[in-house]
C-alpha positions as CSV (number, residue, x, y, z in Angstrom):
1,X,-96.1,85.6,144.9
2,X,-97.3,82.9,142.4
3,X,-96.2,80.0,145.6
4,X,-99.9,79.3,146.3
5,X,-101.0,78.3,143.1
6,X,-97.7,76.7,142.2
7,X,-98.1,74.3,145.2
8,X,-101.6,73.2,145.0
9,X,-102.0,69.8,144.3
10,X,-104.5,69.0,140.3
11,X,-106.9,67.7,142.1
12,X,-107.5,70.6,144.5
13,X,-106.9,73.3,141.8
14,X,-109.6,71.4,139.7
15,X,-111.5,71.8,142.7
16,X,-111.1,75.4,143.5
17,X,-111.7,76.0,139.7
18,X,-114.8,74.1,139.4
19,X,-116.3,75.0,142.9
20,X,-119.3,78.2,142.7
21,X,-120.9,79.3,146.0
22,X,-124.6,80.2,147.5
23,X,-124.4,83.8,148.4
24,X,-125.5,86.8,147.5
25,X,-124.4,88.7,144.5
26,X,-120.8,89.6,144.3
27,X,-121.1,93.2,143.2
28,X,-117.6,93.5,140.6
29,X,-116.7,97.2,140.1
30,X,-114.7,98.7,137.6
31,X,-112.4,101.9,136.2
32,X,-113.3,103.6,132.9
33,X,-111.0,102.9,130.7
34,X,-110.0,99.4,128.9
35,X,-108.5,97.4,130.6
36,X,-110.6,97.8,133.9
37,X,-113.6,97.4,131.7
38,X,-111.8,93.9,130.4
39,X,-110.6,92.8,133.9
40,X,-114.5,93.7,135.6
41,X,-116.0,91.3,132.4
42,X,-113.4,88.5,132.7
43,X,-114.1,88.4,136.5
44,X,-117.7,88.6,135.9
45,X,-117.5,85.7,133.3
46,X,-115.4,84.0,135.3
47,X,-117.5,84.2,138.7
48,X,-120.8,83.7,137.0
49,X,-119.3,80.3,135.1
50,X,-118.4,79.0,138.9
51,X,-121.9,79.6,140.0
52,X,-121.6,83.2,141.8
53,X,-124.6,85.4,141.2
54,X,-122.6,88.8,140.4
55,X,-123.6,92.4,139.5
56,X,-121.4,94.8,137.3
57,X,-120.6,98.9,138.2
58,X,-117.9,99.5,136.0
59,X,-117.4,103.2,134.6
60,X,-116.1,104.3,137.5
61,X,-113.2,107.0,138.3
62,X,-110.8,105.7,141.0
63,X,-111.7,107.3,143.8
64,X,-115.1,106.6,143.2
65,X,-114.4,102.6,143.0
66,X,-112.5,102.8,145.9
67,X,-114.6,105.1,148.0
68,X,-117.9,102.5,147.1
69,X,-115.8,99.7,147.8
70,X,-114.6,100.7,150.5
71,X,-118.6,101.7,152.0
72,X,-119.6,98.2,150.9
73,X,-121.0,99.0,147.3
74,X,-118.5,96.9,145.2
75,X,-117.1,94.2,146.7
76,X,-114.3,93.9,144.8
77,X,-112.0,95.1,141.7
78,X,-108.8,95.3,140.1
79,X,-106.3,98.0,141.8
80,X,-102.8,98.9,141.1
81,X,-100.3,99.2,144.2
82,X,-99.3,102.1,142.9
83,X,-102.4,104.1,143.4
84,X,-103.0,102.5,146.8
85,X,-100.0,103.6,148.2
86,X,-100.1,107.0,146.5
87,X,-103.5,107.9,145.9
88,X,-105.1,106.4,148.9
89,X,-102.7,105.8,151.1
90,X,-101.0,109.5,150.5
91,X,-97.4,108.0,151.4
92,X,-95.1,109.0,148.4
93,X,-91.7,108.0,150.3
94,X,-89.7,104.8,150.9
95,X,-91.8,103.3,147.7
96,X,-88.9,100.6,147.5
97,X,-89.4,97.5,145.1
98,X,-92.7,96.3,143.4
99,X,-93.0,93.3,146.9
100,X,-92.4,96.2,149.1
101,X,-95.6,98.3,147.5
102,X,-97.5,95.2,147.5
103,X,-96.6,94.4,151.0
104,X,-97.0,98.4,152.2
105,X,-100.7,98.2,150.9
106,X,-101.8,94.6,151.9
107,X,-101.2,96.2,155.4
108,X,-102.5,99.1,155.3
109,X,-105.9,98.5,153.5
110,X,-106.3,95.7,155.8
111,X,-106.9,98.2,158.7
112,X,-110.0,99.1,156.3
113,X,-111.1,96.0,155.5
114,X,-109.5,95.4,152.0
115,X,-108.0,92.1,151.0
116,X,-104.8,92.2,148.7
117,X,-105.0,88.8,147.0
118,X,-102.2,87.5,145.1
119,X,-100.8,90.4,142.7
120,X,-100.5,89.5,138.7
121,X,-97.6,89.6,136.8
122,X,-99.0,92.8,135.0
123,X,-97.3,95.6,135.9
124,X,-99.1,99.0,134.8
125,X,-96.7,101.5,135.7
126,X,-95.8,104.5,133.7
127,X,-92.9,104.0,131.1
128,X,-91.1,105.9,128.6
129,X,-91.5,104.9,124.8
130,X,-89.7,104.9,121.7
131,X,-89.7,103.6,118.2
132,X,-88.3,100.5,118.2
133,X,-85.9,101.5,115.2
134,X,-85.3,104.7,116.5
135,X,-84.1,103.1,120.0
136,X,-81.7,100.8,118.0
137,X,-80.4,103.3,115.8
138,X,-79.8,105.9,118.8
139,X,-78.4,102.5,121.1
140,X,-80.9,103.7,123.9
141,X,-82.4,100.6,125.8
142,X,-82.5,102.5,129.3
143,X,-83.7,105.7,130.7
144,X,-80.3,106.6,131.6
145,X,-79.0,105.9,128.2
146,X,-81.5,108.5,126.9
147,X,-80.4,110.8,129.7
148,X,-77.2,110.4,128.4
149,X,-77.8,111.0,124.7
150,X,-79.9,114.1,125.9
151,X,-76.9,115.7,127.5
152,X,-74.2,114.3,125.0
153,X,-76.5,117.0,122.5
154,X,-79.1,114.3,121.1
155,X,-82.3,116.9,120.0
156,X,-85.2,114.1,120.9
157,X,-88.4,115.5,122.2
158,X,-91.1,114.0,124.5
159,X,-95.1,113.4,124.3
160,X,-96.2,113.4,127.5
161,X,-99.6,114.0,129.3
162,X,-100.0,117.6,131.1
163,X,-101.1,116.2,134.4
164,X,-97.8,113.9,134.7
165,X,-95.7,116.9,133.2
166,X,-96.7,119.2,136.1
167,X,-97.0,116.8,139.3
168,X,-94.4,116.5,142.1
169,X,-93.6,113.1,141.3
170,X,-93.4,113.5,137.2
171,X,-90.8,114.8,134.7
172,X,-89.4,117.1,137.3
173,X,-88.7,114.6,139.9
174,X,-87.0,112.0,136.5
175,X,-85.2,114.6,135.3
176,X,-83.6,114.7,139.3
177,X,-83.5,111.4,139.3
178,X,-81.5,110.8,136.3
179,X,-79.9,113.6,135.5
180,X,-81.7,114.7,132.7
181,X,-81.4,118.2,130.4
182,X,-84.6,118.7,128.3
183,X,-85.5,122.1,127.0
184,X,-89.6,122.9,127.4
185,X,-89.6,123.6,124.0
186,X,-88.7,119.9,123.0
187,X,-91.7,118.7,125.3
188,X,-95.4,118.5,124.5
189,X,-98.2,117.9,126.4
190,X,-101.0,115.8,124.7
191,X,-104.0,113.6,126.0
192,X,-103.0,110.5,128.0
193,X,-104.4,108.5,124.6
194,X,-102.7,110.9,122.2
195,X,-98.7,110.1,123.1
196,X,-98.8,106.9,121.9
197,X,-100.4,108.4,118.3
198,X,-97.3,111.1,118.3
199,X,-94.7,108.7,118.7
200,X,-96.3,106.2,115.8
201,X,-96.4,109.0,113.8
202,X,-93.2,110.2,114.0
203,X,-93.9,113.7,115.6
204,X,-92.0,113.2,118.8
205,X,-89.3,110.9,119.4
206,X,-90.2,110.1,123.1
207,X,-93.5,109.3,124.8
208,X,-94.6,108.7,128.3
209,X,-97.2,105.7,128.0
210,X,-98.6,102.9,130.6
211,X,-96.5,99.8,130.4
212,X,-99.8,97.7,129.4
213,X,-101.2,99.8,126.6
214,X,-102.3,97.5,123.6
215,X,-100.6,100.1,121.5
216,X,-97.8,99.4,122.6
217,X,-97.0,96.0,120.5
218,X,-99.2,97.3,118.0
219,X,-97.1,99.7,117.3
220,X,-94.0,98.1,117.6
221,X,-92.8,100.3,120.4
222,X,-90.0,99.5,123.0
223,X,-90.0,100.6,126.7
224,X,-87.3,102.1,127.8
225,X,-85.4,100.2,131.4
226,X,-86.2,102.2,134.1
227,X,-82.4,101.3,135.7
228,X,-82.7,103.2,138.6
229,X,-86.6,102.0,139.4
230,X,-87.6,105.6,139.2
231,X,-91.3,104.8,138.5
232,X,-93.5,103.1,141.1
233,X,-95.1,99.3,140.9
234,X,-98.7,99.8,139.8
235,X,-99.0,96.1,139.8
236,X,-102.7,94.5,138.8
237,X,-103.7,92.7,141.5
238,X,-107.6,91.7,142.8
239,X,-109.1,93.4,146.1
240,X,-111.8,92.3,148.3
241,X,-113.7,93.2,151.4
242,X,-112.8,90.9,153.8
243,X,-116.5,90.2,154.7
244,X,-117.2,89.1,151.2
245,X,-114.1,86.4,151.8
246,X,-115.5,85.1,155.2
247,X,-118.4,84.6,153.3
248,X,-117.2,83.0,150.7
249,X,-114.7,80.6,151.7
250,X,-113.1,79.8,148.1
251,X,-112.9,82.8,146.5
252,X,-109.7,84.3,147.3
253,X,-108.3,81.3,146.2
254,X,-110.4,81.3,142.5
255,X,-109.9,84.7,142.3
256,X,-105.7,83.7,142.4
257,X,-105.9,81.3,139.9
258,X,-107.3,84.1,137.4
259,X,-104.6,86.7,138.3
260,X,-101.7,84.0,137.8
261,X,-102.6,83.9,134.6
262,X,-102.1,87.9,133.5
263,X,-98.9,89.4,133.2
264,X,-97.9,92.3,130.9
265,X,-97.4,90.7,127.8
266,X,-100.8,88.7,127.6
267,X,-103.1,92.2,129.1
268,X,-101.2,94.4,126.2
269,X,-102.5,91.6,123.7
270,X,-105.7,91.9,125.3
271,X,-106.0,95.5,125.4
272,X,-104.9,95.8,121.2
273,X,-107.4,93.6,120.7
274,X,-110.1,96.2,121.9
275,X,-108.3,99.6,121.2
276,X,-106.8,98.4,118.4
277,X,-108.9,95.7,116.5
278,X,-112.0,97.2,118.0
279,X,-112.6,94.1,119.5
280,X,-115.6,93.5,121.6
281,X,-114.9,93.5,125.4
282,X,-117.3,91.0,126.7
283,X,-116.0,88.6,123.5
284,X,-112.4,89.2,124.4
285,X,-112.9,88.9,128.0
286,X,-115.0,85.0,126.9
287,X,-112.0,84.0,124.5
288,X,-109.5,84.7,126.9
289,X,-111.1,83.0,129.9
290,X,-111.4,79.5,127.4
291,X,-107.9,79.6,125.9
292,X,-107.0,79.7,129.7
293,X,-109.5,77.1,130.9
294,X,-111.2,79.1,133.4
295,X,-114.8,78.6,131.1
């Protein structure tokens, strides 16, 4: 995925980097929670500093985003594959590998006039947590290692939200997939932001999370593998209306210079910094764009 930007010459990278364009504003939508907030402001930031006139509309659910993106009122934002192909797309078979996802909705939103640029290294897919001492006591590094203590008589119980608890594809569908024996009474349903606090605390043993969560280092958590890719790629990757590219002949490749440089590790570090540190989005979003030399 990363060939383009491997293979430009410095010269024309400088270029592309250093290069604005006179157009309209580039109206940059947004998702309400964290990390959409921080990837809207970095691409802002990072628009603005290249000479783009652009507008903000963050705060936004997902089908909202999408729907005004895709009737020309944001012209582009952050998506994952995952809710492309699932969400938007409705196909929930033949998922396949995270390239495959990628490659499914490039082809598809195309026929609407969406642009998949290059996809980040960040992928945002669901994940199952634990303490990083209780993984290493309990020698559970993969999902089907926990399945396996589970049925072997382990008592470990899960944190999980009650919309992924109850949906076709959640715990129903991995307990199928892996084999898994969990009594309900060893499962509890919490707030999406409210697993990660159980599991820190010590009140369950298991937590379903979002592989990008800030908490996630904070807390010293480990992921457990997901050996038999059970979870679909929600990989981070920018989308624009293909009008707004014709336009603008250098964006797509500006806008893949900036999404080279995220990958899990470095948005979880940004994302502690606000939920954790109670860092200031548009501050993190500046620092970030500097230490990577996109300001």
């Amino acid at each position: 995925m990363r060939t383009l930007i491997k293979h430009l010459g410095a010269p024309l990278l400088a270029a592309i980097v250093a290069t604005g364009a006179e157009a309209r504003s580039i109206v940059i939508g947004g998702k309400n929670f964290t990390e959409q907030q921080l990837l809207a402001e970095m691409t802002a930031q990072y628009l603005d500093h290249l000479g783009y006139q652009v507008e903000r509309r963050t705060g936004m659910s997902s089908t909202t985003v999408r729907r005004a993106q895709e009737t020309g009122q944001v012209d582009l934002y952050w998506e994952y594959t995952g809710t492309s192909l699932l969400i938007y797309n409705k196909l929930e078979e033949g998922i396949g590998s995270p390239e495959a996802v990628y490659q499914k909705v490039k082809t598809l939103d195309a026929q609407k006039g969406l642009v998949w640029l290059q996809p980040s290294g960040a992928n945002n897919t669901y994940a199952l947590a634990m303490q990083r001492a209780d993984a290493e006591a309990n020698g559970i590094t993969t999902l089907s290692e926990l399945a396996q203590a589970l049925n072997d008589g382990r008592e470990l119980t899960l944190a999980t939200n009650a919309e992924w608890y109850v949906r076709d594809d959640g715990f129903k569908a991995l307990q199928t997939a892996y084999g898994l024996k969990m009594e309900r009474s060893d499962i509890m349903r919490l707030d999406t932001d409210l697993t990660h606090v159980a599991l820190n605390e010590g009140i369950v043993d298991i937590a379903l999370v979002f592989a990008t969560d800030g908490r996630i280092p904070a807390f010293d958590l480990v992921l457990l593998e997901d050996d038999k890719a059970f979870f679909p790629a929600y990989v981070v990757t920018p989308v624009v209306r293909e009008e707004v590219l014709e336009a603008n002949p250098l964006l797509a490749a500006q806008l893949n210079v900036l999404s080279a440089r995220l990958d899990n590790d470095t948005l979880s570090a940004l994302n502690a910094r606000i939920d954790v540190d109670r860092g200031v989005i548009e501050q993190v979003a500046e620092e970030f764009l500097r230490s990577s030399g996109l300001r």
